[in-house]
CHARMM internal coordinates of N, CA and C (Angstrom, degrees):
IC EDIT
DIST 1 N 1 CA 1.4385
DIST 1 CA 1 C 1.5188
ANGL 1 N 1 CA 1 C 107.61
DIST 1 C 2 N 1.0080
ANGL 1 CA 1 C 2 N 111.81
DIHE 1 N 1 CA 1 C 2 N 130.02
DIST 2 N 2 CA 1.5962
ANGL 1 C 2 N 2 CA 126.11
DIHE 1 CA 1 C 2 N 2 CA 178.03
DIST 2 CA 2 C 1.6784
ANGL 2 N 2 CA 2 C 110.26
DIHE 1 C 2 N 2 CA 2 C -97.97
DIST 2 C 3 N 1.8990
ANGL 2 CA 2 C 3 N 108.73
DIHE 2 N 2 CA 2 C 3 N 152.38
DIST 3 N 3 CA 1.9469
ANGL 2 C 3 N 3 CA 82.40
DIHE 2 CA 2 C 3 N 3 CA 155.62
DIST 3 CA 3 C 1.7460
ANGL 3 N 3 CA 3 C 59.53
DIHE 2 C 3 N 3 CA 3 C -152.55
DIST 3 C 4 N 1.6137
ANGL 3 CA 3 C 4 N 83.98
DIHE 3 N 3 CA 3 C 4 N -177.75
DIST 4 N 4 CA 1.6376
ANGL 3 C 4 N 4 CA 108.01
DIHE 3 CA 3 C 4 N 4 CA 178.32
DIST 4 CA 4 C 1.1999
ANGL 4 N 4 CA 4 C 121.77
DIHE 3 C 4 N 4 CA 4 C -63.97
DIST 4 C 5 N 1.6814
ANGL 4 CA 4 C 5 N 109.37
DIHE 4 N 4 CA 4 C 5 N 133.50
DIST 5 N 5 CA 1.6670
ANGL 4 C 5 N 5 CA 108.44
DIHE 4 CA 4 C 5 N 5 CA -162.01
DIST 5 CA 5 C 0.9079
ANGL 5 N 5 CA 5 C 113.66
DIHE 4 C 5 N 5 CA 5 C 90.24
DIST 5 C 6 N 1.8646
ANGL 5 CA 5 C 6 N 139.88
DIHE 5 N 5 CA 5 C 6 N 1.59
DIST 6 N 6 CA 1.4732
ANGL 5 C 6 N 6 CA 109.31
DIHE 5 CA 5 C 6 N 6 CA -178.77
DIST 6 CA 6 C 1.7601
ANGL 6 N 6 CA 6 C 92.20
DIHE 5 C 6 N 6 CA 6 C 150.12
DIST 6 C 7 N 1.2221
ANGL 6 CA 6 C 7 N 112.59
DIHE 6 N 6 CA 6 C 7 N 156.75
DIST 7 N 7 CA 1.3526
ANGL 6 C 7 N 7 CA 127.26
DIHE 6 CA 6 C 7 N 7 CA 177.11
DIST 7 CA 7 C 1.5862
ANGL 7 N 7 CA 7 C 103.62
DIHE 6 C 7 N 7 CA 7 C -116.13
DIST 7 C 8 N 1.6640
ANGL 7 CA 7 C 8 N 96.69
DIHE 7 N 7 CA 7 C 8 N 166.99
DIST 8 N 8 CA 1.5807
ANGL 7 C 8 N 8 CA 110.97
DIHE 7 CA 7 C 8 N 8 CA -143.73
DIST 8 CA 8 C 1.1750
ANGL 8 N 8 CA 8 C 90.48
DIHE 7 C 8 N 8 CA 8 C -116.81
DIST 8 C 9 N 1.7511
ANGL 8 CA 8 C 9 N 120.14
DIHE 8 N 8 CA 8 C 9 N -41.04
DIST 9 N 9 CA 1.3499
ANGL 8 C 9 N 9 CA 129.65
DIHE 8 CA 8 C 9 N 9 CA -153.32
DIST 9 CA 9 C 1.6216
ANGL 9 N 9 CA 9 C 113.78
DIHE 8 C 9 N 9 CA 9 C -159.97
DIST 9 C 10 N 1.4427
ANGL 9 CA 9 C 10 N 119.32
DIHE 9 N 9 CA 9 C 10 N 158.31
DIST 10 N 10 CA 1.2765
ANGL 9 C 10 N 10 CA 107.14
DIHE 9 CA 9 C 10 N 10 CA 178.92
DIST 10 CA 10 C 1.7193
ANGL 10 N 10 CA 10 C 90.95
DIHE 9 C 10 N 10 CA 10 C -65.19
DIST 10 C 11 N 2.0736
ANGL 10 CA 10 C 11 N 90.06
DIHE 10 N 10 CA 10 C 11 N 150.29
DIST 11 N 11 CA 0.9960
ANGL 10 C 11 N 11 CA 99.82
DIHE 10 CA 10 C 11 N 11 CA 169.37
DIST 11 CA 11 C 2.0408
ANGL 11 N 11 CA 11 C 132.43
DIHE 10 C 11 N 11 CA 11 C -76.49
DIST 11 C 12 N 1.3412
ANGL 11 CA 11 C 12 N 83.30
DIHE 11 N 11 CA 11 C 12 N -11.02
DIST 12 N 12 CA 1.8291
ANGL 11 C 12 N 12 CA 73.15
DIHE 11 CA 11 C 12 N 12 CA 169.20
DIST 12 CA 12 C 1.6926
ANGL 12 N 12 CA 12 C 114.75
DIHE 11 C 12 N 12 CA 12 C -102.49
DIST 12 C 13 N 1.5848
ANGL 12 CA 12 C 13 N 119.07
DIHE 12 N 12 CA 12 C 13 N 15.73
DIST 13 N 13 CA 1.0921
ANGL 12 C 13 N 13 CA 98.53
DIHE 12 CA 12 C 13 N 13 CA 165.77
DIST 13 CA 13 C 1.2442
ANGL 13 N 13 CA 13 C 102.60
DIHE 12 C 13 N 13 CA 13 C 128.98
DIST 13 C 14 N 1.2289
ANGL 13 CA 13 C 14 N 104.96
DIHE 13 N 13 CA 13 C 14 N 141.44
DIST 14 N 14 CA 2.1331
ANGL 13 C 14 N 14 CA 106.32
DIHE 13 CA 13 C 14 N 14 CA 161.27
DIST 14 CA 14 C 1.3334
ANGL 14 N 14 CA 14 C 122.88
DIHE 13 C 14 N 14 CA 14 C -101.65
DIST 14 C 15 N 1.1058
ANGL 14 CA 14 C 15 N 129.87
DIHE 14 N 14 CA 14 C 15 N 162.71
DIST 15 N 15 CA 1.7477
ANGL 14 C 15 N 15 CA 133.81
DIHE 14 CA 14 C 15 N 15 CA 166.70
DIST 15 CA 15 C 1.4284
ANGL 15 N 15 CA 15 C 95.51
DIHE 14 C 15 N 15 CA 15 C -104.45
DIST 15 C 16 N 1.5277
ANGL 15 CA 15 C 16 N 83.31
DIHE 15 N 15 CA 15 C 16 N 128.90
DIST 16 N 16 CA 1.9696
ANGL 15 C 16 N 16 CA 102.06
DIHE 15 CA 15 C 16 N 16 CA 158.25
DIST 16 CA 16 C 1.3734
ANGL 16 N 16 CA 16 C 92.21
DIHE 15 C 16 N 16 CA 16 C -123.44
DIST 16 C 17 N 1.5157
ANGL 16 CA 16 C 17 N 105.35
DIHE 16 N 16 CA 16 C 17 N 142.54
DIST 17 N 17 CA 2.0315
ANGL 16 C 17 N 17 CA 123.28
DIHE 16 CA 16 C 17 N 17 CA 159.82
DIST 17 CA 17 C 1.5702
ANGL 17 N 17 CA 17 C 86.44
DIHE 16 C 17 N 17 CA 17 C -82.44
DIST 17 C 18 N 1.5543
ANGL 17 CA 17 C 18 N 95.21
DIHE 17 N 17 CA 17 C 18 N 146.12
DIST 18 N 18 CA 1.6425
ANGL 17 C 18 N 18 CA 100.55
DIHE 17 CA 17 C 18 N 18 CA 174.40
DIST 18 CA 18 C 1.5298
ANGL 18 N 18 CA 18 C 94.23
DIHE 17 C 18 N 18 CA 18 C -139.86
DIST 18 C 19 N 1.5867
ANGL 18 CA 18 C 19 N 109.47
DIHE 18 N 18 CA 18 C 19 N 102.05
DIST 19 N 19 CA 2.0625
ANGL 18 C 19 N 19 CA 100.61
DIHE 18 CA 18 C 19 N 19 CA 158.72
DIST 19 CA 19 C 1.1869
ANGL 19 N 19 CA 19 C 121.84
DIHE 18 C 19 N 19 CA 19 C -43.20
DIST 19 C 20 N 1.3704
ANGL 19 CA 19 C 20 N 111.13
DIHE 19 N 19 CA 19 C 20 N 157.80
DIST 20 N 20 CA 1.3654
ANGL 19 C 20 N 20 CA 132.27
DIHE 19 CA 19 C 20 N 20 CA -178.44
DIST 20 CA 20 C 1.7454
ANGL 20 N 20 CA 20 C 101.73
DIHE 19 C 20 N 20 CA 20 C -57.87
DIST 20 C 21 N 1.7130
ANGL 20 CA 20 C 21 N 116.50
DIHE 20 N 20 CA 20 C 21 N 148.36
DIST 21 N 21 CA 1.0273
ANGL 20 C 21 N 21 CA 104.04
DIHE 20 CA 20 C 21 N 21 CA 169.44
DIST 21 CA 21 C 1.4781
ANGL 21 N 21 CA 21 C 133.26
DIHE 20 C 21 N 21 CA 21 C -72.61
DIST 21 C 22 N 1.3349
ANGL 21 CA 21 C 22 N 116.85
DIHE 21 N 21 CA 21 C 22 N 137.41
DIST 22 N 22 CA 1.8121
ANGL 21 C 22 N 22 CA 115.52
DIHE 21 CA 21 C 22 N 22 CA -176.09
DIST 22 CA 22 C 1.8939
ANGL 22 N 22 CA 22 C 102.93
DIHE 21 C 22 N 22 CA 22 C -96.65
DIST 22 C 23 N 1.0527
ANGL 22 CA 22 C 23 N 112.53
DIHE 22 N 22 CA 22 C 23 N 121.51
DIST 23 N 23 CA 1.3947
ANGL 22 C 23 N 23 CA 124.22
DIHE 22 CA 22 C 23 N 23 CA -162.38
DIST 23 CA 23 C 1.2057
ANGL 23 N 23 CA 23 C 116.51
DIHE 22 C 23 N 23 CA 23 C 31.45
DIST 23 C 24 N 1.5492
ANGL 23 CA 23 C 24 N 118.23
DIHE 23 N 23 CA 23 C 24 N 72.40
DIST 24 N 24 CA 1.2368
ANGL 23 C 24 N 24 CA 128.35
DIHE 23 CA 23 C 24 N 24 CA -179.83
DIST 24 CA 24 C 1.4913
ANGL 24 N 24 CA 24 C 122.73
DIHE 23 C 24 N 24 CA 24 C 56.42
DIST 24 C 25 N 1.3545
ANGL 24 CA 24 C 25 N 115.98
DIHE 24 N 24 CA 24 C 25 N 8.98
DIST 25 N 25 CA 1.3142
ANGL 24 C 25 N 25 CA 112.88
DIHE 24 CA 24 C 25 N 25 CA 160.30
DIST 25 CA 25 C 1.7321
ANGL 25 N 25 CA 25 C 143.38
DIHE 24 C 25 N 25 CA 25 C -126.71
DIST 25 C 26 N 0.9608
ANGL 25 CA 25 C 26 N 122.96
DIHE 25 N 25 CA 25 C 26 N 117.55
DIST 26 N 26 CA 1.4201
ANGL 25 C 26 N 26 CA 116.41
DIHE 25 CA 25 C 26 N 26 CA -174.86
DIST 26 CA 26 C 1.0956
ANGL 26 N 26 CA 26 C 118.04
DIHE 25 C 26 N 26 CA 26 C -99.73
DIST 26 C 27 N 1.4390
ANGL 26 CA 26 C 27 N 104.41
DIHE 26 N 26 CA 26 C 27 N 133.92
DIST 27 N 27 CA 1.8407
ANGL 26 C 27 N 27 CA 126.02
DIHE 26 CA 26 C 27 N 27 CA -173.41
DIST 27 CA 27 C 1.8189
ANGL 27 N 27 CA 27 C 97.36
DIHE 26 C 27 N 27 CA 27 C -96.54
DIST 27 C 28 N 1.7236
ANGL 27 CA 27 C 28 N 96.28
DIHE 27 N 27 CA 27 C 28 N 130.78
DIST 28 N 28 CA 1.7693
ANGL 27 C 28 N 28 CA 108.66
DIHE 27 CA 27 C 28 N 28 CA 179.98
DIST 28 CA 28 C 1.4509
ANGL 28 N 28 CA 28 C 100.51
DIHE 27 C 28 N 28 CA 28 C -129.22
DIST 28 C 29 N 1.3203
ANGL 28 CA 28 C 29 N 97.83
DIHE 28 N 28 CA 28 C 29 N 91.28
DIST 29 N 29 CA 1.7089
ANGL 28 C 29 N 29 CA 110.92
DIHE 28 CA 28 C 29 N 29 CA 154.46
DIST 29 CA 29 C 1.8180
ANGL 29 N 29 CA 29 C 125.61
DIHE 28 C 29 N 29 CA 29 C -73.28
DIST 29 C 30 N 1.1755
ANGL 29 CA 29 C 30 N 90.41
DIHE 29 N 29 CA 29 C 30 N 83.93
DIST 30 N 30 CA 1.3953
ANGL 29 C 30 N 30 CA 94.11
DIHE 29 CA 29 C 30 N 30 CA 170.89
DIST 30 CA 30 C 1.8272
ANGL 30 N 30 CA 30 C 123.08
DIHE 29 C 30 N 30 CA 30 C -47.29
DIST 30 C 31 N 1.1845
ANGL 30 CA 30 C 31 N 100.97
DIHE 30 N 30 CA 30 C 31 N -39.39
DIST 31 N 31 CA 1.5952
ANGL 30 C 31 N 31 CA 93.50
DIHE 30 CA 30 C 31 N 31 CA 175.66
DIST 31 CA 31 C 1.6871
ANGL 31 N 31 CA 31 C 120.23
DIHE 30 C 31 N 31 CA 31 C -54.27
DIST 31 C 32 N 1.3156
ANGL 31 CA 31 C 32 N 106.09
DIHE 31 N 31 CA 31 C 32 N 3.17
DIST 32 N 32 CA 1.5774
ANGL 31 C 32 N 32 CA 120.40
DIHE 31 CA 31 C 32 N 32 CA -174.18
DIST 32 CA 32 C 1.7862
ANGL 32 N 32 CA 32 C 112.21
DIHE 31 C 32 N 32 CA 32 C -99.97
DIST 32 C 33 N 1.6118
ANGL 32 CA 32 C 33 N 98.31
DIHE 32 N 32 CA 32 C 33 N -14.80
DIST 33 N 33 CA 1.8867
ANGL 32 C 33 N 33 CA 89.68
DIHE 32 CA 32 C 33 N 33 CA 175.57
DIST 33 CA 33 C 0.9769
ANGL 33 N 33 CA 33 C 117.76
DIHE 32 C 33 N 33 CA 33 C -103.01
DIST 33 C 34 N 1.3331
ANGL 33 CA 33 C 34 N 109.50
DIHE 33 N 33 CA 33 C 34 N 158.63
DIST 34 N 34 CA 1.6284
ANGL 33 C 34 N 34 CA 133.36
DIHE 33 CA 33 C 34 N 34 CA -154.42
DIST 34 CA 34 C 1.5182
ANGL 34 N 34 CA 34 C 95.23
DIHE 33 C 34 N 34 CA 34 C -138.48
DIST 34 C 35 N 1.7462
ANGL 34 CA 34 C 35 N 101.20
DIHE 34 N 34 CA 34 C 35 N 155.64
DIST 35 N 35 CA 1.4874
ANGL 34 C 35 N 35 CA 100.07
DIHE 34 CA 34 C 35 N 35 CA -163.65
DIST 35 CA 35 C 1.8119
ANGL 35 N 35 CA 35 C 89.89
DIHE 34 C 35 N 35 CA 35 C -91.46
DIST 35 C 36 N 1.0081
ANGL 35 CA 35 C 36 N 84.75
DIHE 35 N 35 CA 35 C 36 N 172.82
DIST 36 N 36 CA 2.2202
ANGL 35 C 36 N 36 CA 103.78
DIHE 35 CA 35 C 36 N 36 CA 175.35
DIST 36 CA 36 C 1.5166
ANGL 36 N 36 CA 36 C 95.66
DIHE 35 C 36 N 36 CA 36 C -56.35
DIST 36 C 37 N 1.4962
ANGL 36 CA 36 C 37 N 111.00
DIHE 36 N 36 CA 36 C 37 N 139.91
DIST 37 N 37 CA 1.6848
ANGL 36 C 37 N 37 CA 116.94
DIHE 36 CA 36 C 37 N 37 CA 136.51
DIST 37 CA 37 C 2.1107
ANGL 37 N 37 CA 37 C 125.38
DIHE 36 C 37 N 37 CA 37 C -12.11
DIST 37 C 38 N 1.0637
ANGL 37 CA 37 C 38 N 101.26
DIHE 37 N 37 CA 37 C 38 N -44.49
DIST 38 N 38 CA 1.5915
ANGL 37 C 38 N 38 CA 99.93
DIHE 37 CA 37 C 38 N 38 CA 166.60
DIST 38 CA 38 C 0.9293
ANGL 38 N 38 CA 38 C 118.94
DIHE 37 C 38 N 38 CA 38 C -94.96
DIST 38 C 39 N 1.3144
ANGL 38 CA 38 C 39 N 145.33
DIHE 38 N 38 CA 38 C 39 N 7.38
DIST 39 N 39 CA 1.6965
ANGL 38 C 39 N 39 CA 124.36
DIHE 38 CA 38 C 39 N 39 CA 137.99
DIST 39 CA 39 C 1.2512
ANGL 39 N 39 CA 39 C 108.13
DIHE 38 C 39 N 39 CA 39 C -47.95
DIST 39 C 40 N 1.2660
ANGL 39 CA 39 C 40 N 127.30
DIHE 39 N 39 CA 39 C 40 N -13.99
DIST 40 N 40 CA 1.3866
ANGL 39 C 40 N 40 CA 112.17
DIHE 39 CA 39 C 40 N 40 CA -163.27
DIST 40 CA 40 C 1.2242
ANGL 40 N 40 CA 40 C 140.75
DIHE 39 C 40 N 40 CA 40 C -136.26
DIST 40 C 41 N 1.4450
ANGL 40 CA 40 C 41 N 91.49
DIHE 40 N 40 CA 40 C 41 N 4.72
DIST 41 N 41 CA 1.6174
ANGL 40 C 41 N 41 CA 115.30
DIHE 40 CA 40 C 41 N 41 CA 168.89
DIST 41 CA 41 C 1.6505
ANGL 41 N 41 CA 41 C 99.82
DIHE 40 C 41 N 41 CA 41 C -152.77
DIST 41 C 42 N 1.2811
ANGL 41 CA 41 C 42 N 121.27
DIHE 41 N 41 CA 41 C 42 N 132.10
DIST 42 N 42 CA 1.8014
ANGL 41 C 42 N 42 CA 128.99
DIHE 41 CA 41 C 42 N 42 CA 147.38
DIST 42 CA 42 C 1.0549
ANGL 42 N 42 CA 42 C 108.42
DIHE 41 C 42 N 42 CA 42 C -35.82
DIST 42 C 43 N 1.5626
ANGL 42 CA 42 C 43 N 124.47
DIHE 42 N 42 CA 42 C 43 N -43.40
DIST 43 N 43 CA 1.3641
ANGL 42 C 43 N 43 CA 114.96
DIHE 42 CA 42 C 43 N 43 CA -162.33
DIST 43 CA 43 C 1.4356
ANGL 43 N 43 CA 43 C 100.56
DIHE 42 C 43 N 43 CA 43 C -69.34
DIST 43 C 44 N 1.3007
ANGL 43 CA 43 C 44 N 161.02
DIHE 43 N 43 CA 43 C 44 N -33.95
DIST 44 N 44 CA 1.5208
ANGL 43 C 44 N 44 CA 150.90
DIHE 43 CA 43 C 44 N 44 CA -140.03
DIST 44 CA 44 C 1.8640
ANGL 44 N 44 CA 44 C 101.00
DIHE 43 C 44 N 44 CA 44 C -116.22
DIST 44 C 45 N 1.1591
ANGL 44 CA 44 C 45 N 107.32
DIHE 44 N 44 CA 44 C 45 N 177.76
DIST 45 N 45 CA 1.5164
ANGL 44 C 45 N 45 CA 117.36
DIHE 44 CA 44 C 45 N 45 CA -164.16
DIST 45 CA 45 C 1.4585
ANGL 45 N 45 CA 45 C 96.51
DIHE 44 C 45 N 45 CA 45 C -155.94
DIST 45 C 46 N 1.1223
ANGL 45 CA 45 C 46 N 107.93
DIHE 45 N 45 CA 45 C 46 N 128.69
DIST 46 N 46 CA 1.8334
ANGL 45 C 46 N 46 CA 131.27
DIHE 45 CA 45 C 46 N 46 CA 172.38
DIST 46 CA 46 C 1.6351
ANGL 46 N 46 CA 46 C 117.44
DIHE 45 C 46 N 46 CA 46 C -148.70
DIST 46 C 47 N 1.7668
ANGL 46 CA 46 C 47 N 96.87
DIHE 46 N 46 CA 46 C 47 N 141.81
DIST 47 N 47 CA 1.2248
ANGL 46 C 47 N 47 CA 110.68
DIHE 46 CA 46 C 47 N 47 CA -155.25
DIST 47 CA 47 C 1.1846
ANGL 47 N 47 CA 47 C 92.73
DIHE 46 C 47 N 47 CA 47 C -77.53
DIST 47 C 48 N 1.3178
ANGL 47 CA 47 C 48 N 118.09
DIHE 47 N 47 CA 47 C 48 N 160.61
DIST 48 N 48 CA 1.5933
ANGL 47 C 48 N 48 CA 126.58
DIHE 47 CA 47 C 48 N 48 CA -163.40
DIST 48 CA 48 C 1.9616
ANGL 48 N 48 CA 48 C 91.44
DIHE 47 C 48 N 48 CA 48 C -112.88
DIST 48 C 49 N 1.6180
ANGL 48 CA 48 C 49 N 103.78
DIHE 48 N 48 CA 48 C 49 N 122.86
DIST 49 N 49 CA 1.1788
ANGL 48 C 49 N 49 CA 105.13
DIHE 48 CA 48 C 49 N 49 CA -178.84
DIST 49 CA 49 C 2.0498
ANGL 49 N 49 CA 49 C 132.92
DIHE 48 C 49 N 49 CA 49 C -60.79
DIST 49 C 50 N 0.9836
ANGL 49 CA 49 C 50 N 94.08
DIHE 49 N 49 CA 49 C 50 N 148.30
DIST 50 N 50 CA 1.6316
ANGL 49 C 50 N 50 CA 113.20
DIHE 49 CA 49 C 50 N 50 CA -158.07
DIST 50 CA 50 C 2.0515
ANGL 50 N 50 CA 50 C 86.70
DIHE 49 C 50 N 50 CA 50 C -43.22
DIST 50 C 51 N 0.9556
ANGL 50 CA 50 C 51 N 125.76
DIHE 50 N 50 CA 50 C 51 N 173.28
DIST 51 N 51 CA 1.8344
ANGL 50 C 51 N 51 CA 135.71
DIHE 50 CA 50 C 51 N 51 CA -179.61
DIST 51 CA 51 C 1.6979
ANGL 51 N 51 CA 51 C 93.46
DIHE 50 C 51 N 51 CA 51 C -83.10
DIST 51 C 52 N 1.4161
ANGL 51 CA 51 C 52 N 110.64
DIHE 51 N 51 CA 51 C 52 N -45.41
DIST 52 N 52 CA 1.2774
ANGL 51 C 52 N 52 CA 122.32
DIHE 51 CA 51 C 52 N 52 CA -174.69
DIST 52 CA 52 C 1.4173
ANGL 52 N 52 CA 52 C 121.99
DIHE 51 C 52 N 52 CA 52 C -49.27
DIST 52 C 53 N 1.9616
ANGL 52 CA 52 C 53 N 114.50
DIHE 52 N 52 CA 52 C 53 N -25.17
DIST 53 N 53 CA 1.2199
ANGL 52 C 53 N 53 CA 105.27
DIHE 52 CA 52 C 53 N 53 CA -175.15
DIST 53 CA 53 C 1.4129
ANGL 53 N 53 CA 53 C 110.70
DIHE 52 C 53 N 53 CA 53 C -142.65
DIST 53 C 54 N 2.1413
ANGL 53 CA 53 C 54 N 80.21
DIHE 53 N 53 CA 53 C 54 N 57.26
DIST 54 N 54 CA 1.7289
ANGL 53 C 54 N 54 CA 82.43
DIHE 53 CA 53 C 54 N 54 CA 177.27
DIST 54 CA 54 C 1.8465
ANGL 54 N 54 CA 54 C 77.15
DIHE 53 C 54 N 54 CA 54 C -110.88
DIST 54 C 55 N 1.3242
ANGL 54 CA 54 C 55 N 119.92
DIHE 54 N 54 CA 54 C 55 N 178.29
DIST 55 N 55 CA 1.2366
ANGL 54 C 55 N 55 CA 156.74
DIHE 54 CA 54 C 55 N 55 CA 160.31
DIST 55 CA 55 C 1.8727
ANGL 55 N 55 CA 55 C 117.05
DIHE 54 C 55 N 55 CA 55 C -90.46
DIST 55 C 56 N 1.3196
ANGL 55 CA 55 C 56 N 76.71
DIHE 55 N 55 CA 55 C 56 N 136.19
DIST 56 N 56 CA 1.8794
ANGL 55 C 56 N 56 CA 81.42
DIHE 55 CA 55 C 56 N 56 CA -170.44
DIST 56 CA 56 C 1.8767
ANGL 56 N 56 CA 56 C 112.62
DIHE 55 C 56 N 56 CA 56 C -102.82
DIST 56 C 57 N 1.1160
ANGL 56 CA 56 C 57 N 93.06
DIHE 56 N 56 CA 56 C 57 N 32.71
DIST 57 N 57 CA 1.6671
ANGL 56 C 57 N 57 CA 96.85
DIHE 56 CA 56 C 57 N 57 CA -169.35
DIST 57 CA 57 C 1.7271
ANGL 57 N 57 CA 57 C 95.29
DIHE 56 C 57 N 57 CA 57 C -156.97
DIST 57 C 58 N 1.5211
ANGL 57 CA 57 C 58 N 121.49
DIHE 57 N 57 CA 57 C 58 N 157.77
DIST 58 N 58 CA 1.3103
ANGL 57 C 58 N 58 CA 107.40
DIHE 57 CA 57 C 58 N 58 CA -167.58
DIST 58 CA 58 C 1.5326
ANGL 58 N 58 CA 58 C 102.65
DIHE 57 C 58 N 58 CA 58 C -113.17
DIST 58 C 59 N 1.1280
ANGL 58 CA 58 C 59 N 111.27
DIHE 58 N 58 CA 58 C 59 N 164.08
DIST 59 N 59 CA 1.9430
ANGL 58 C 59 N 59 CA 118.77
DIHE 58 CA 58 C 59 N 59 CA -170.44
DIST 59 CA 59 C 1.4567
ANGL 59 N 59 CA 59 C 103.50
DIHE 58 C 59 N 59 CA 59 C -118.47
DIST 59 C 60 N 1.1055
ANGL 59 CA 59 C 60 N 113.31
DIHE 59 N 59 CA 59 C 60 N 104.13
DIST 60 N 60 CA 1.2527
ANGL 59 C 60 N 60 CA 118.64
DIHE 59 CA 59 C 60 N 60 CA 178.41
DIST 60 CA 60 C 1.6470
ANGL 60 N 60 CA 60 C 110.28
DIHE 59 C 60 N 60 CA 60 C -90.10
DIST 60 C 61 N 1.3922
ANGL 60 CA 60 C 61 N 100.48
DIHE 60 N 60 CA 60 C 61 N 106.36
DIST 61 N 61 CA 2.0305
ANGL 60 C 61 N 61 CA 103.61
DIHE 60 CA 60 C 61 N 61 CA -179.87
DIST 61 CA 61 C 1.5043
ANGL 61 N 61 CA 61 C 94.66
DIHE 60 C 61 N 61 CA 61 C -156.20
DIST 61 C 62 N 1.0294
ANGL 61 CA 61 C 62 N 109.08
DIHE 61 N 61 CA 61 C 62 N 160.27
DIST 62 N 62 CA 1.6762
ANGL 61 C 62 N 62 CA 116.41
DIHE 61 CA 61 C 62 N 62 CA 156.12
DIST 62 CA 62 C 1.5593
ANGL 62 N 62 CA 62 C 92.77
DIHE 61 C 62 N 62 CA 62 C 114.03
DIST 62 C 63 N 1.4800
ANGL 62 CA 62 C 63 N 116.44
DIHE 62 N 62 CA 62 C 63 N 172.89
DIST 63 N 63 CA 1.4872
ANGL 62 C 63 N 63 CA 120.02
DIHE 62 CA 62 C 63 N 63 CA 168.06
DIST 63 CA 63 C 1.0132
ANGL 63 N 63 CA 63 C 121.44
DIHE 62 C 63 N 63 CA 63 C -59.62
DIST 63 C 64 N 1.5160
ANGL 63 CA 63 C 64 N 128.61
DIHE 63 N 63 CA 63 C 64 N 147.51
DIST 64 N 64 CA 1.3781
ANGL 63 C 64 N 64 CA 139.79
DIHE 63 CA 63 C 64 N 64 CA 142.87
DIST 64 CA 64 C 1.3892
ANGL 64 N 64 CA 64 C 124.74
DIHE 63 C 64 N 64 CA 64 C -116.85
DIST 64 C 65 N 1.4562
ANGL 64 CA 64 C 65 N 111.93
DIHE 64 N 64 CA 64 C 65 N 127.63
DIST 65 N 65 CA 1.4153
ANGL 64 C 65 N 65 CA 136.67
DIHE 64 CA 64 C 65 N 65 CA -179.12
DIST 65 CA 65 C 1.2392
ANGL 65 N 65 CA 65 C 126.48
DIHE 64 C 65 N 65 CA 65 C -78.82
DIST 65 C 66 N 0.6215
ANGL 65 CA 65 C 66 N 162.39
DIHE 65 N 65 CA 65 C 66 N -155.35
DIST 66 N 66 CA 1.9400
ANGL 65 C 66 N 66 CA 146.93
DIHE 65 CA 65 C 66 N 66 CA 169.36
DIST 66 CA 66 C 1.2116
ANGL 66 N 66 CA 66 C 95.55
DIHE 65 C 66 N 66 CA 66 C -144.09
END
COOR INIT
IC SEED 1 N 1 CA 1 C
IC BUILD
């Protein structure tokens, strides 16, 4: 996710592991995703996630560096 002035996140996306639901509900800790193998080397290749399972609002969690 991008906004003006600066990016938020890699642009193709993060991985979250998500457990199975426990009585129909599943808990998503964002402070738990990490970007793909190609943020971080040229050498690797990752599928760029479906439109369907992006989010239309932004999640602010994880570190920030100054």
């Amino acid at each position: 996710m991008t906004r003006a002035g600066g990016a938020d996140t890699y642009g193709a996306g993060r991985y979250l592991r998500v457990a199975a639901p426990v009585a129909g509900r599943t808990v998503l800790d964002f402070h738990r995703a990490t970007h793909p193998p190609c943020a971080h080397t040229p050498f690797a290749t990752c599928p760029l996630p479906p439109l369907a399972n992006r989010l239309p609002f932004a999640i602010a969690a994880g570190e920030r560096h100054p």
